[in-house]
N, CA and C of each residue as an Amber inpcrd file, in Angstrom:
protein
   594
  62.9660000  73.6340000 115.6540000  63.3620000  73.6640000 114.2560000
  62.1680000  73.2060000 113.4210000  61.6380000  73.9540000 112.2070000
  60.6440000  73.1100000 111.5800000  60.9630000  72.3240000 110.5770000
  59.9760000  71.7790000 110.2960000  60.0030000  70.3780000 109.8910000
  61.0400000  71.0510000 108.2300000  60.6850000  72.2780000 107.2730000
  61.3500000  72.3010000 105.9080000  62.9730000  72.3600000 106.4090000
  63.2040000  73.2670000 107.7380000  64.6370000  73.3730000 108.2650000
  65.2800000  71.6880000 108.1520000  65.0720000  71.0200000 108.7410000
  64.9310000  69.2510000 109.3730000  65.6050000  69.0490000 107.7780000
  64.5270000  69.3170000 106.5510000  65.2290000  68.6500000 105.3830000
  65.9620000  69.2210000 104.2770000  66.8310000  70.0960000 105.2610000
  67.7480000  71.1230000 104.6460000  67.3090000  72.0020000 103.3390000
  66.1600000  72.8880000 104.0280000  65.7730000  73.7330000 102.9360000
  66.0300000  74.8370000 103.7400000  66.5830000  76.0640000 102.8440000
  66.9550000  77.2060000 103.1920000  65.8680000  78.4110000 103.2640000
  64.9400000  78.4560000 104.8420000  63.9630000  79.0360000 104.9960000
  64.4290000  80.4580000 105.0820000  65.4610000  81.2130000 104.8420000
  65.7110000  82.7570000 105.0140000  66.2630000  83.3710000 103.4070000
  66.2220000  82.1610000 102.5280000  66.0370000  81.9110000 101.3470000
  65.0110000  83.3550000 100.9190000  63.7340000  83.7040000 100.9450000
  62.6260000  84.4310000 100.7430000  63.4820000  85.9700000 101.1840000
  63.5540000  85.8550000 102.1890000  64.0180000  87.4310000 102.6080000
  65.1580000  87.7340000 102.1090000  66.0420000  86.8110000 101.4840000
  66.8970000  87.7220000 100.8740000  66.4920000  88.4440000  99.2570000
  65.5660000  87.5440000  98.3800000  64.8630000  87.9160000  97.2850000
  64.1250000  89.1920000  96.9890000  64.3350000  89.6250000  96.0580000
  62.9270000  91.1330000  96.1640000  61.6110000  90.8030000  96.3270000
  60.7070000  91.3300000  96.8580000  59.6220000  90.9500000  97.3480000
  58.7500000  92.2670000  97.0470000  57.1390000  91.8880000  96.4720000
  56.6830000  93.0860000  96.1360000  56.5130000  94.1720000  97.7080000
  56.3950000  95.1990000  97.3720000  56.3090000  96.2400000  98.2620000
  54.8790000  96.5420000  98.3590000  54.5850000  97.5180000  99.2490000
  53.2920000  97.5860000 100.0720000  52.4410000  98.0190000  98.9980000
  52.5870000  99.0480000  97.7110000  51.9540000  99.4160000  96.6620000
  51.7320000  97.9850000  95.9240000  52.5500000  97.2290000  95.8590000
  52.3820000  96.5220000  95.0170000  51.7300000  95.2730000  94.8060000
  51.3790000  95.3490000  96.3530000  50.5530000  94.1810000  97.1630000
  49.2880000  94.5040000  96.4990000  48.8530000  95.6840000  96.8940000
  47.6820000  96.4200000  96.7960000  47.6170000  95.8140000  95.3890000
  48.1670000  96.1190000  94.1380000  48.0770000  95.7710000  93.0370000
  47.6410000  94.2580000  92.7860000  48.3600000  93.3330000  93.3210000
  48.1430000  92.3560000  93.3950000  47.1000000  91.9150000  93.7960000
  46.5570000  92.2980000  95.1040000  44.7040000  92.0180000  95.3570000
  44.0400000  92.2030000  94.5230000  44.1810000  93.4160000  93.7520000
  43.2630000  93.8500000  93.0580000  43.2320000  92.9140000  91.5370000
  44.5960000  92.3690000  91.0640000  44.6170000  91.3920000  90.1250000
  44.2420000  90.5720000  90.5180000  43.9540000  89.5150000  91.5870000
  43.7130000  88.9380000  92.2480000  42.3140000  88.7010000  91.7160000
  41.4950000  90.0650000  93.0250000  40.2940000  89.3520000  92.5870000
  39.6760000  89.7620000  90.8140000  40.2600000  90.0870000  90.3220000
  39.6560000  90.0140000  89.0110000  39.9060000  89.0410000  88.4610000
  40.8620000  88.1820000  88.4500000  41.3290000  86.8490000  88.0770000
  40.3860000  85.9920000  88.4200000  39.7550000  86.3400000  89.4630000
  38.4580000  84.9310000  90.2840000  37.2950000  85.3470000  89.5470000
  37.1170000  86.5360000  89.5420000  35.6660000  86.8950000  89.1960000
  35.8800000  86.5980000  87.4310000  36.9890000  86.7150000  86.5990000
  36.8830000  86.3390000  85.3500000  36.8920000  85.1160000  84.9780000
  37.3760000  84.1690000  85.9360000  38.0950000  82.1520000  86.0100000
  36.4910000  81.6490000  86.1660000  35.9870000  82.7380000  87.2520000
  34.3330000  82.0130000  87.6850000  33.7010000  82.1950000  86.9580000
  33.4710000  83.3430000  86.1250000  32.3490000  83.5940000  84.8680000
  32.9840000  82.9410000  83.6270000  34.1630000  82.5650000  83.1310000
  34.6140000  82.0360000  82.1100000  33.6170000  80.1740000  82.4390000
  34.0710000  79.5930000  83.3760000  34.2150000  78.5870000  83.7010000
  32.4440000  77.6780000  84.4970000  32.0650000  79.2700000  84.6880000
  30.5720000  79.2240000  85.4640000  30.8770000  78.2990000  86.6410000
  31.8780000  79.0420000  87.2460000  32.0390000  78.0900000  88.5820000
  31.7950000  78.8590000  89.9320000  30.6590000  78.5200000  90.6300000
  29.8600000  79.2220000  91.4580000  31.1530000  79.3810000  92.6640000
  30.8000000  79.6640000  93.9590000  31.4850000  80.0390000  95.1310000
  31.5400000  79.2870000  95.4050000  30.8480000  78.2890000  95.5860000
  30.8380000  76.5160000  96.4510000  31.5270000  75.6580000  96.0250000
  31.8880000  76.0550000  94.6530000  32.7610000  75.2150000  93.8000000
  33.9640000  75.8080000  94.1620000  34.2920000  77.2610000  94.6970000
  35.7470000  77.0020000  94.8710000  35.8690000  77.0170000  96.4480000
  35.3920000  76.8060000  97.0760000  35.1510000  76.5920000  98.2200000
  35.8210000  75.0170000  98.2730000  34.8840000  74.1600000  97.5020000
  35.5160000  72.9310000  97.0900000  36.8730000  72.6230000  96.7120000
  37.4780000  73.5840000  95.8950000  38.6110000  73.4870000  95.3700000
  39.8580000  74.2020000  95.9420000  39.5850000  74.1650000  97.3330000
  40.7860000  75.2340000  98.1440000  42.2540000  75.0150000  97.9490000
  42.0990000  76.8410000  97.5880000  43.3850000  77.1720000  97.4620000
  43.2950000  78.3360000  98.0930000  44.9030000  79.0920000  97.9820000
  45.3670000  79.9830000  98.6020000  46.4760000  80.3500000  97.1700000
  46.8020000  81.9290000  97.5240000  47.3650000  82.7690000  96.3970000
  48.4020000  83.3320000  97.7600000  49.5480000  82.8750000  97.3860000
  50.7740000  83.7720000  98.6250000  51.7060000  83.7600000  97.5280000
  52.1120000  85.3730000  98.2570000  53.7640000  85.7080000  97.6200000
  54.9450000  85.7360000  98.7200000  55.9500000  85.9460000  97.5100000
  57.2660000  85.0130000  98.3410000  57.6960000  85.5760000  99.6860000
  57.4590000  86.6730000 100.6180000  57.2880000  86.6800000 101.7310000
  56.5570000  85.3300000 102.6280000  55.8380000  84.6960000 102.2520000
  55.4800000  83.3750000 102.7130000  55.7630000  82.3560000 102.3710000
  56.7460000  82.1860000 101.2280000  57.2780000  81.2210000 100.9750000
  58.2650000  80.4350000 101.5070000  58.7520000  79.6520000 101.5360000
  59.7680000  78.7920000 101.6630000  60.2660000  77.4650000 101.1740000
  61.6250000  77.0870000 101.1470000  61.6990000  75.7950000 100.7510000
  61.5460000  75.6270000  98.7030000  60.4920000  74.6310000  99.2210000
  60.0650000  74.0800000  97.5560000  59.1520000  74.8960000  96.9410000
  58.6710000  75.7520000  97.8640000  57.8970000  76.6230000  97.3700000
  58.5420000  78.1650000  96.0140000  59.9250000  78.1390000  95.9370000
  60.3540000  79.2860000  95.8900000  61.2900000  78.6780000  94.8790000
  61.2650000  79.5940000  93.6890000  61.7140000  78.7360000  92.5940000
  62.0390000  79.9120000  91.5680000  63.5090000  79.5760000  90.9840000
  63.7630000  81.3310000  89.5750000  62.8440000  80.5060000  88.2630000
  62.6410000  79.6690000  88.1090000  62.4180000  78.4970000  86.7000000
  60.6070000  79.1490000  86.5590000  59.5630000  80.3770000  87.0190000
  58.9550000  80.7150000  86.9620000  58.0120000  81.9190000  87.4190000
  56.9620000  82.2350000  86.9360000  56.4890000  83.6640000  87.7740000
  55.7280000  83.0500000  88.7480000  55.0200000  81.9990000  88.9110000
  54.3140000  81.1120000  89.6300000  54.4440000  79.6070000  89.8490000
  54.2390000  78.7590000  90.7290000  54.2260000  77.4440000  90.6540000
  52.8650000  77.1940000  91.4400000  51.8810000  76.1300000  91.0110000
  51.2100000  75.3180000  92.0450000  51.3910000  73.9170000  92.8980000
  51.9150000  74.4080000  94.0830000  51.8610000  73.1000000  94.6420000
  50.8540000  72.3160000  95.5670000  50.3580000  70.9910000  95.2010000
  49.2060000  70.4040000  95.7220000  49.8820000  70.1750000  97.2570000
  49.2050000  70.0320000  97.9430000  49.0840000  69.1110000  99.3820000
  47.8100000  68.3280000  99.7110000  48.0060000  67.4080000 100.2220000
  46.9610000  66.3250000 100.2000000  46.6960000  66.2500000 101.8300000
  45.5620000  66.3940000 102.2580000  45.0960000  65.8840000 103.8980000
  44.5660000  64.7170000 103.5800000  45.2550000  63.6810000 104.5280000
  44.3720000  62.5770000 104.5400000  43.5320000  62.5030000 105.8720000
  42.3290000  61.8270000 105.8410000  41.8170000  61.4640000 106.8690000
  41.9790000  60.9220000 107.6960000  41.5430000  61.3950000 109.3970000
  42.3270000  60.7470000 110.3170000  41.9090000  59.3140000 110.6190000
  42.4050000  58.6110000 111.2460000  42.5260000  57.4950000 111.1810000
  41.1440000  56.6630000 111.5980000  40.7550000  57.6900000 112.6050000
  39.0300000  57.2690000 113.6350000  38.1380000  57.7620000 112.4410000
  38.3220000  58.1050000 111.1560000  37.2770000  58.5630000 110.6650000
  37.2350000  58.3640000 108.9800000  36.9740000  57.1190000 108.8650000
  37.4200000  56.6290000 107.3400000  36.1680000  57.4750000 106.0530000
  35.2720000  58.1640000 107.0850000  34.3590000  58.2610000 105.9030000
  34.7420000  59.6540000 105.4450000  35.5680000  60.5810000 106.0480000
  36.0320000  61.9340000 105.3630000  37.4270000  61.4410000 103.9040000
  37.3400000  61.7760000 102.8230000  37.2340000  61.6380000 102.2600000
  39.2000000  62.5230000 101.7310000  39.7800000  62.5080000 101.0460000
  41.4870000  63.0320000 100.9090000  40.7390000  64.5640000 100.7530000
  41.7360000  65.4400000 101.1430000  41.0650000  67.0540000 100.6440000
  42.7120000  67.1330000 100.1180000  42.4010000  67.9620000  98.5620000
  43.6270000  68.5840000  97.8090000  43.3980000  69.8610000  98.2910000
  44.7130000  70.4910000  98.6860000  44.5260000  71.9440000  98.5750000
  45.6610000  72.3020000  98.0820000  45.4940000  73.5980000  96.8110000
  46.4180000  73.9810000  95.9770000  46.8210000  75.3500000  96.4750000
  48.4180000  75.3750000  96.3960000  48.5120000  76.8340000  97.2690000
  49.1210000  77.3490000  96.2190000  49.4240000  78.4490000  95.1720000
  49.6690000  79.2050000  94.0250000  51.0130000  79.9390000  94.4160000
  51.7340000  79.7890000  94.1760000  53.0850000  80.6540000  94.8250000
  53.9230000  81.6020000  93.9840000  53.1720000  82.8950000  94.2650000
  53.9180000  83.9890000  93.5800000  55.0160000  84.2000000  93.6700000
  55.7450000  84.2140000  92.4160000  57.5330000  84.3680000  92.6560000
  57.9000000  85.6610000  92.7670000  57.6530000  86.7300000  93.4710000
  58.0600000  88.3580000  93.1100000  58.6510000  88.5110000  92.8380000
  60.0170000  88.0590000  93.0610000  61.3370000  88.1350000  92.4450000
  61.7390000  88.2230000  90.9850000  61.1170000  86.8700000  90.2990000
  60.6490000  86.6820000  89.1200000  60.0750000  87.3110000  88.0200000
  59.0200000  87.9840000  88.9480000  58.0370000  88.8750000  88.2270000
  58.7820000  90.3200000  88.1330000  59.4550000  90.6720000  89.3120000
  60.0610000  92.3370000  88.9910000  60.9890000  92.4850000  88.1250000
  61.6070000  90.9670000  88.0440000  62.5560000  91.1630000  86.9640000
  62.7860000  90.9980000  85.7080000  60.9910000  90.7120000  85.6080000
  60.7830000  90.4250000  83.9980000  60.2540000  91.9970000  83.7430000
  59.4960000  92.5700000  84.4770000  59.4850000  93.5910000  84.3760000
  60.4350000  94.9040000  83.9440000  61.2740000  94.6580000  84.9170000
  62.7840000  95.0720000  84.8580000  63.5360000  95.3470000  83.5180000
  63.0730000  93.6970000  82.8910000  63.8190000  93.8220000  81.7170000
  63.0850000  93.8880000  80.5350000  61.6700000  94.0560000  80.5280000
  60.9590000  94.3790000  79.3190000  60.1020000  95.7820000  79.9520000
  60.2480000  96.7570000  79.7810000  59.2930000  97.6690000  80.1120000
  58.0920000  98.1780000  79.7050000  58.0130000  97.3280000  78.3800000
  56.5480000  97.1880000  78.1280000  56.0240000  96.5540000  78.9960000
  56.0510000  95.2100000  79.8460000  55.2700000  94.8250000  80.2910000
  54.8300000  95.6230000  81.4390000  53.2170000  95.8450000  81.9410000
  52.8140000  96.3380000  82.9610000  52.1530000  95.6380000  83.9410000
  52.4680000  95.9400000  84.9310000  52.3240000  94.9670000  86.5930000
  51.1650000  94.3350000  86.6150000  50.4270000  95.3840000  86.4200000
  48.8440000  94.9140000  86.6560000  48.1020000  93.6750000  85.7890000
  48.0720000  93.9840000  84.1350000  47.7930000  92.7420000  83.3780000
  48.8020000  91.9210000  83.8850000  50.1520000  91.6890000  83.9530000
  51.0200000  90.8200000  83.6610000  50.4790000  89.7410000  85.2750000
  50.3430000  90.2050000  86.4290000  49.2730000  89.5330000  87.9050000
  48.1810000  89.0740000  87.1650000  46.7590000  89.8400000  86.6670000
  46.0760000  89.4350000  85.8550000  46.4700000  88.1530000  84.8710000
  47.0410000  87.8670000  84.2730000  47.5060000  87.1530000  83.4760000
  47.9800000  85.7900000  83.9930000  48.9750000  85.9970000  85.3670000
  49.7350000  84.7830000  86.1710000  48.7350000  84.2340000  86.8380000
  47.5900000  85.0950000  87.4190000  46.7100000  84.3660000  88.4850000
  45.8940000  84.3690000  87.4760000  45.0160000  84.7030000  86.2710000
  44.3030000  83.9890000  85.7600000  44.8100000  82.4230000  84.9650000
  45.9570000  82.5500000  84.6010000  46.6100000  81.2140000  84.6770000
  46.5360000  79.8620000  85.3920000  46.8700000  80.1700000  86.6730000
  46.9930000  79.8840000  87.9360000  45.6120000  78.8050000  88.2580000
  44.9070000  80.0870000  88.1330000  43.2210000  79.2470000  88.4840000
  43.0170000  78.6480000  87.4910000  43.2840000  78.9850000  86.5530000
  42.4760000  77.8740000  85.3300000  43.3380000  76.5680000  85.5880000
  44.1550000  76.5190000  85.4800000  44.8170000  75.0430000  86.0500000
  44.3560000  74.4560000  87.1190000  43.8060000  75.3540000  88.2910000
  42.9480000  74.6130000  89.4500000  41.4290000  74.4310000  89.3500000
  40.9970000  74.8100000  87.9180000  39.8740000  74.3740000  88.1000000
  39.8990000  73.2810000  86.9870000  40.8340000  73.3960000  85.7860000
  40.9230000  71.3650000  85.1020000  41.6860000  70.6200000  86.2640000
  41.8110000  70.8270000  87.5780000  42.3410000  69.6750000  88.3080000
  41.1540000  69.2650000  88.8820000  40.6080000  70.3340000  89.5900000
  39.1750000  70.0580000  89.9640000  38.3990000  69.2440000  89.4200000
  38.2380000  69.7150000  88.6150000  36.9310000  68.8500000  87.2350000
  37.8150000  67.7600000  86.9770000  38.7890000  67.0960000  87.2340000
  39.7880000  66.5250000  86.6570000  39.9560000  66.0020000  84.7900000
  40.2110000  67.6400000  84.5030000  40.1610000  67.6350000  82.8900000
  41.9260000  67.3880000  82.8700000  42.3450000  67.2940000  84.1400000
  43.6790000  67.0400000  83.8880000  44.5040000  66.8410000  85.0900000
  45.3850000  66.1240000  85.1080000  45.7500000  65.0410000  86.8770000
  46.7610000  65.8880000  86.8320000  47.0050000  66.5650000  88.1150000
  48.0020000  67.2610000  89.0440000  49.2840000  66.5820000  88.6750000
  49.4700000  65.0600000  88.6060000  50.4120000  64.4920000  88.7150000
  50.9310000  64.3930000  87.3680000  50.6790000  64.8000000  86.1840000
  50.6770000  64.6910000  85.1260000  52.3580000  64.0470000  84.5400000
  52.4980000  63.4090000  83.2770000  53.6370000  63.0500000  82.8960000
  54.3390000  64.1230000  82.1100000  55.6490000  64.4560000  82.6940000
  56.2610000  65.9010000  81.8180000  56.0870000  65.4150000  80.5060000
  56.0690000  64.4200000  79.1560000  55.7550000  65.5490000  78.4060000
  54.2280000  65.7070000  77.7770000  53.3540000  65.2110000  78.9400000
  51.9720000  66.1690000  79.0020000  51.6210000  67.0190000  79.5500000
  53.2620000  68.1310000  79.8830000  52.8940000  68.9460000  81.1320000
  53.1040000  70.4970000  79.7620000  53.6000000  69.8830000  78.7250000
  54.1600000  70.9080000  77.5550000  52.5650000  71.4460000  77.2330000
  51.7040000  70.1880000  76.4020000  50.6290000  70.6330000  76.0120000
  49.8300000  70.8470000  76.9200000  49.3850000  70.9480000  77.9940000
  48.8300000  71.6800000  79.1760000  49.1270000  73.1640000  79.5300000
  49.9060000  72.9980000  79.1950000  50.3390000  74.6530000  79.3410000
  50.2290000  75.3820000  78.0730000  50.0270000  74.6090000  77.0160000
  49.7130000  75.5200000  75.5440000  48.0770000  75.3150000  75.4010000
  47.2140000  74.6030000  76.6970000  46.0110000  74.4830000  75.9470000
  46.0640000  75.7400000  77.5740000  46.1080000  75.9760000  78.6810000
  45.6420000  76.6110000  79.4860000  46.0760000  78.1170000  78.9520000
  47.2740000  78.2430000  78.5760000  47.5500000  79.2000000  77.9280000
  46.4280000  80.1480000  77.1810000  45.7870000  79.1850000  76.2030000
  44.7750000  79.6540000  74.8960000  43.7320000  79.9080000  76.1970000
  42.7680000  79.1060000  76.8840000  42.2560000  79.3990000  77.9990000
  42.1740000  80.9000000  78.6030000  43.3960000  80.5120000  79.5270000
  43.7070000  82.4010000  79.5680000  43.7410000  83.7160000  78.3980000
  44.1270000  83.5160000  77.4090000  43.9710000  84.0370000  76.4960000
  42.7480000  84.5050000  75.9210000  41.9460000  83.9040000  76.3220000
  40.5610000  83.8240000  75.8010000  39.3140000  84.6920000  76.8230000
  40.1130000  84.1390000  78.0630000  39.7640000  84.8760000  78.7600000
  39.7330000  86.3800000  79.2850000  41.2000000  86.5790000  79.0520000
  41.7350000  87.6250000  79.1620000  41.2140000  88.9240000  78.0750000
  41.1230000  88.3510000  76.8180000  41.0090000  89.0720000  75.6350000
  39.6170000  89.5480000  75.4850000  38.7790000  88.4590000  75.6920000
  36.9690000  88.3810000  75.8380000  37.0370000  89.7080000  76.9620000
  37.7010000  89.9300000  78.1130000  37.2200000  90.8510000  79.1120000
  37.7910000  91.8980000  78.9440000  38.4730000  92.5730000  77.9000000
  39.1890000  93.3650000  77.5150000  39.9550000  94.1440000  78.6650000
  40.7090000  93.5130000  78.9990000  41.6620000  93.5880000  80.0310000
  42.7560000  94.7560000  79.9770000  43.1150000  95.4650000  79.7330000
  43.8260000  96.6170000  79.4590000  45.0050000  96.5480000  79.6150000
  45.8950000  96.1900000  78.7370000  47.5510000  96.0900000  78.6100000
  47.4900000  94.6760000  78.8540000  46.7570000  93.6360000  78.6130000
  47.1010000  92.2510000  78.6090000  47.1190000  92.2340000  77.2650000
  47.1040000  92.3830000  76.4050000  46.6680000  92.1140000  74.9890000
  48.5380000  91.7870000  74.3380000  49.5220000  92.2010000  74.7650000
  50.3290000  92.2250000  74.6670000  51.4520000  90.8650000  75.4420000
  50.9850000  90.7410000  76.6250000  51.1810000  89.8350000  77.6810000
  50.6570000  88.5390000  76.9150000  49.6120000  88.5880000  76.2950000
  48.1210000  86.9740000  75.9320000  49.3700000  86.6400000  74.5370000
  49.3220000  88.0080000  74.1580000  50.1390000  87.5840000  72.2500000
  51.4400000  86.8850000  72.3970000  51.9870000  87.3260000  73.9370000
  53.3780000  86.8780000  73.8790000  53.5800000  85.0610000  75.0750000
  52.9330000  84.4740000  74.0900000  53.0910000  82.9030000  74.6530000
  54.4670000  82.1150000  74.2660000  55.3550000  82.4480000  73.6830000
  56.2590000  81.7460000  73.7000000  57.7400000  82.5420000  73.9830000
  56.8080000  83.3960000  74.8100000  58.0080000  84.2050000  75.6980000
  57.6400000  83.7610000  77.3040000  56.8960000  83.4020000  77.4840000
  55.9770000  83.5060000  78.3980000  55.7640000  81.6650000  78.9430000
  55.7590000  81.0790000  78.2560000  55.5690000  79.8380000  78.7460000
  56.8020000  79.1150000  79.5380000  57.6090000  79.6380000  79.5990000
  58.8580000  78.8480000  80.3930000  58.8060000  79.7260000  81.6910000
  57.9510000  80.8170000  81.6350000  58.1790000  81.0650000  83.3010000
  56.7740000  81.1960000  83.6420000  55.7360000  80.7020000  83.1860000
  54.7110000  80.8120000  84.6310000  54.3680000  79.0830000  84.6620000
  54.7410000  78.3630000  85.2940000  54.6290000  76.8290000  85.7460000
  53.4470000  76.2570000  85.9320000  53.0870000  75.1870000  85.7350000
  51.7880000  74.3140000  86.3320000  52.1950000  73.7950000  87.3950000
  53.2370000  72.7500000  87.3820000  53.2250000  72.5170000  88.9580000
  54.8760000  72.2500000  88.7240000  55.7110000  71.8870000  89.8420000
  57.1750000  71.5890000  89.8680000  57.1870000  70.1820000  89.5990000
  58.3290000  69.7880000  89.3600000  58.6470000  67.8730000  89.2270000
  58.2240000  67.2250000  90.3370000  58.3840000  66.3530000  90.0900000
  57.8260000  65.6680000  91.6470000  56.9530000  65.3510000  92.3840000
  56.8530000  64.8170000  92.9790000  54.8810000  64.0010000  93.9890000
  54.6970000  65.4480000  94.5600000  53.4650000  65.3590000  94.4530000
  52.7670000  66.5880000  95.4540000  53.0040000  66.3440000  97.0660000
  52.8470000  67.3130000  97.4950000  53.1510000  67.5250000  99.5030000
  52.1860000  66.5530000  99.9590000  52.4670000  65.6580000 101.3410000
  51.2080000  64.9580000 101.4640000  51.2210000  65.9160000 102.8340000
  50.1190000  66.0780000 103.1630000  49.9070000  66.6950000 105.0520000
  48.9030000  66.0820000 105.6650000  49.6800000  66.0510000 106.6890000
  49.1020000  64.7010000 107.9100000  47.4940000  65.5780000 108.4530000
């Protein structure tokens, strides 16, 4: 049994949800890496720097548990490695894993048909990273107090926005304008202490 089963989280939870399809994956890489290559030139943050700042981008086929949430199109949740015990001089490693809600996302889709797949990925994962790189730099603590979690999300917001708009992104322009449609579902992080891992 694993350990999320053990604390009564419902791991078959994911497979019953819609989940993007094999086209849509494809889509998603491809938002993907444009999201890095625009977060890194916005931000001038070389490869080593996110090398430093590991994360991972999974959708809800890999999700489970706390990971999997309707309250957004994304959540980041931290996990913390601590060092083992014979070896005090390695140092805590954060790693942020980005958790695409597909479910979420098809059904915002669903119900606005203006919005289009491609900016609207563009948009969540350029989000996404910009929040992992003010944790990085620590322009702003993971652990933050909810209600400094409001204006964090209206300054990363403008961020993305800026970003998005500067690279003339094609059908985001619509997605960037609409922030207060938009801010109650793509998340900074969920309530609660971050994951610790042994």
């Amino acid at each position: 049994m694993s350990c999320l089963a053990r604390l009564g989280y419902n791991i078959p939870m994911a497979r019953r949800l819609r989940t993007f399809d094999q086209h849509q994956m494809l889509v998603v890489n491809e938002a993907v890496a444009l999201a890095e290559e625009l977060t890194s030139n916005h931000f001038k943050y070389s490869s080593s720097q996110w090398r430093r700042s590991r994360y991972d981008i999974t959708t809800l086929k890999d999700l489970s548990g706390p990971e999997i949430t309707d309250a957004a199109f994304a959540q980041i949740l931290r996990y913390v490695g601590q060092p083992t015990a014979g070896d005090p001089a390695r140092a805590r490693i954060d790693y942020y894993k980005v958790c695409l809600q597909d479910h979420g996302i098809l059904r915002a889709l669903e119900r606005d048909r203006a919005l289009e797949f491609f900016p609207l990925m563009v948009y969540v994962v350029t989000h996404e990273l910009t929040h992992i790189v003010r944790f990085s730099r620590f322009i702003q603590g993971f652990d933050a107090y909810p209600e400094h979690r409001a204006q964090e999300e209206a300054r990363v917001h403008a961020i993305t926005r800026e970003i998005l708009l500067g690279a003339r992104v094609p059908g985001v322009v619509p997605i960037a304008n609409s922030y207060l449609d938009l801010v109650d579902t793509v998340a900074v992080f969920p309530p609660g202490p971050s994951h610790e891992a042994g």
